[in-house]
N, C-alpha and C positions, 0 to 999 in steps of 0.2 A: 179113197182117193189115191191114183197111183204117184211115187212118190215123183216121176217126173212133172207133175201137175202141181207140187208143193211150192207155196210163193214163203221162200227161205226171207232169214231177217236180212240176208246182202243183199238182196234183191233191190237196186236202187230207188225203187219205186217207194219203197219205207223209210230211208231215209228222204226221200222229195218231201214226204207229208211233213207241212208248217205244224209248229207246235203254238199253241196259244197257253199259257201256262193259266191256270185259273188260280194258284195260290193256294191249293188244298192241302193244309197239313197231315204228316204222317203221325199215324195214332200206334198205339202199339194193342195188338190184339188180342192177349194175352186178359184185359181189362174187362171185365162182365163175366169172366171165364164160360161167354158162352162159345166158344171154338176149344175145341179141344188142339189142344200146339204139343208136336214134336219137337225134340230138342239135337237132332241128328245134325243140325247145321247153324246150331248155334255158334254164332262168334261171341268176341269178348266185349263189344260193345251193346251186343243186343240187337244189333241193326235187323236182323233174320226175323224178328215177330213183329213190325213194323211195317203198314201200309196205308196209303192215303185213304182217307175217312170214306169217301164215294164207293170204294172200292172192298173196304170191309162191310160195309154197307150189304151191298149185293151179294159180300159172301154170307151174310148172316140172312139175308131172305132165299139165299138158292138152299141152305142147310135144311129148310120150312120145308123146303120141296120135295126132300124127299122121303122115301119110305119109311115107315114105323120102325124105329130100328138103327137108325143109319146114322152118323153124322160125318161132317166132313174134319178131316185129320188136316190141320196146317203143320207143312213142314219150312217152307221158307217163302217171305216177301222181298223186302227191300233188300238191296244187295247196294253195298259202296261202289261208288266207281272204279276206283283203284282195284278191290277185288275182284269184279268182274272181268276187268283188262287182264289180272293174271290168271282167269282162269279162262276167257281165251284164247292168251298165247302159248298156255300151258297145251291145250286140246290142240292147238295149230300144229303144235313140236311134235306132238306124237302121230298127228296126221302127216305131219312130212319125214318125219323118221320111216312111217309104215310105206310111205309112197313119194321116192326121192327124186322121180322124173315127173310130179304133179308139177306145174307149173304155179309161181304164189295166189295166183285168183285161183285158181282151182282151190288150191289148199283153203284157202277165205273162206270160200263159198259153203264146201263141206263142213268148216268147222261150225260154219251156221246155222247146221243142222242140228246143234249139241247144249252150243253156248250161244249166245248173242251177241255180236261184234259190241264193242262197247261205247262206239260213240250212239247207237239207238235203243240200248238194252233198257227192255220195259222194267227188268229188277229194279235199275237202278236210277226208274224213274217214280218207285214206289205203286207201281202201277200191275206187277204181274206177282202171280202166288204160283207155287208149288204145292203140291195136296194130293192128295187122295180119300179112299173112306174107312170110316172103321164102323164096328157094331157097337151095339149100346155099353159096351162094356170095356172101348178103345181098342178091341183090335183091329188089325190091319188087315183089309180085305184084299187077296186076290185081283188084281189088275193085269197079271201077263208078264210083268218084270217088277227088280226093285226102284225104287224111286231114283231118277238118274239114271239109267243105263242107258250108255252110251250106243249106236245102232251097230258099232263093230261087236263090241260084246253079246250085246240081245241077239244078233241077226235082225235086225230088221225089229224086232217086235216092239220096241218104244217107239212107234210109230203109231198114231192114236188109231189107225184103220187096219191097224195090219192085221194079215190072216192067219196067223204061224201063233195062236196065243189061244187059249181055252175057251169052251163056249159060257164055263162059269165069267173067266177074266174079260169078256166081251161084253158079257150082260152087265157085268160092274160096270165099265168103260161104259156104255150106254147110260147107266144111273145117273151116273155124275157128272158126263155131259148135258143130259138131259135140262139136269137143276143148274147149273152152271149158265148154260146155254138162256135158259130160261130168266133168270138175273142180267144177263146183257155180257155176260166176259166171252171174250175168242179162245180158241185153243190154237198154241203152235203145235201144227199136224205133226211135228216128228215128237213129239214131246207129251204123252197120255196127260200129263202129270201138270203141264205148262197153261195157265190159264190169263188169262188179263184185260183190263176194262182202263179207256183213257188214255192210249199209248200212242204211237204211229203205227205199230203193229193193229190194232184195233180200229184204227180209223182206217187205214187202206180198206181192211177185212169188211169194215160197215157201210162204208162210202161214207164216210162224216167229214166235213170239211176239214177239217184238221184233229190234232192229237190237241186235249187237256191237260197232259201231263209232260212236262220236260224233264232232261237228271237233275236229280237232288243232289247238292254236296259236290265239290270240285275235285275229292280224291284226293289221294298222296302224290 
């Protein structure tokens, strides 16, 4: 997909989609220890291994899906409001530092491509996971970049399509879309890594009349 063709989280049209909240508690996934959870982005409350039950759901039937071998690595779910906000206006700051004649939507827009503006961020509606795969033994497979890399750093290549990344890191990205895909979750195309089911992100993406999942928790 070229990245001009990428329907970014500012895109007004994700914030229009109504949310009907359905009330689905977040469960912490960590519980059955069937996912294997990274601890790279753990905070002090623990919010990071936490995601609405629907939603862990599908990630334990996309895991089924695939190859002998494989499982999928959680690195982060739920995200607080308040941290979110700071880690978009953190990504905002260094995108208007790098570029001091962007104008503020400009600068919005890109930084959308990273982080999720925080008044529609599916993190911190318990609704989106962070992941990758690892082999039977928990390591971390090959994907093109590290988990997070922002599209200045990568060039481009945390972009789920991009061309500039190994034909092994492609075949992976294929795997886990694959079983992902298969389970019902979307991916944000700049984002290999970014998955989520129930959001407004996912309803635009599905045509589902509205998002199931609103923000969790009102923030600092």
């Amino acid at each position: 997909m070229s990245p001009s063709k990428i329907m970014l989280m500012s895109d007004p049209k994700v914030a229009a989609v109504p949310v009907e909240e359905c009330g689905e508690r977040l469960v912490d996934v960590r519980h059955g220890g069937a996912l294997l959870v990274d601890t790279r982005a753990q905070d002090a409350e623990d919010a990071f291994a936490r995601l609405r039950e629907g939603v862990l759901a599908r990630l334990l039937h996309a895991q089924t899906l695939l190859p002998d071998g494989l499982r999928l690595l959680f690195v982060e779910g739920y995200r607080p409001p308040w941290l979110q906000r700071g880690y978009f206006e953190e990504y905002e700051g260094q995108l208007q530092a790098l570029h001091p004649t962007w104008p503020a939507e400009r600068v919005h827009a890109a930084a959308s491509r990273y982080v999720s503006p925080p008044e529609i961020a599916p993190h911190s509606a318990g609704s989106a996971v962070d992941l990758t795969l690892a082999d039977a033994d928990g390591r971390e497979l090959d994907l093109g970049t590290r988990m997070n890399a922002d599209p200045e750093e990568s060039e481009g290549a945390c972009y789920t399509d991009a061309d500039n990344i190994s034909a092994l890191a492609r075949h992976n990205r294929k795997i886990l879309g694959a079983a992902l895909e298969e389970a019902g979750l979307v991916n944000y195309p700049t984002e290999w890594w970014h998955w989520s089911y129930g959001d407004r992100y996912w309803a635009l993406a599905t045509s589902a009349p509205h998002a199931l999942y609103g923000e969790v928790g009102s923030g600092r």
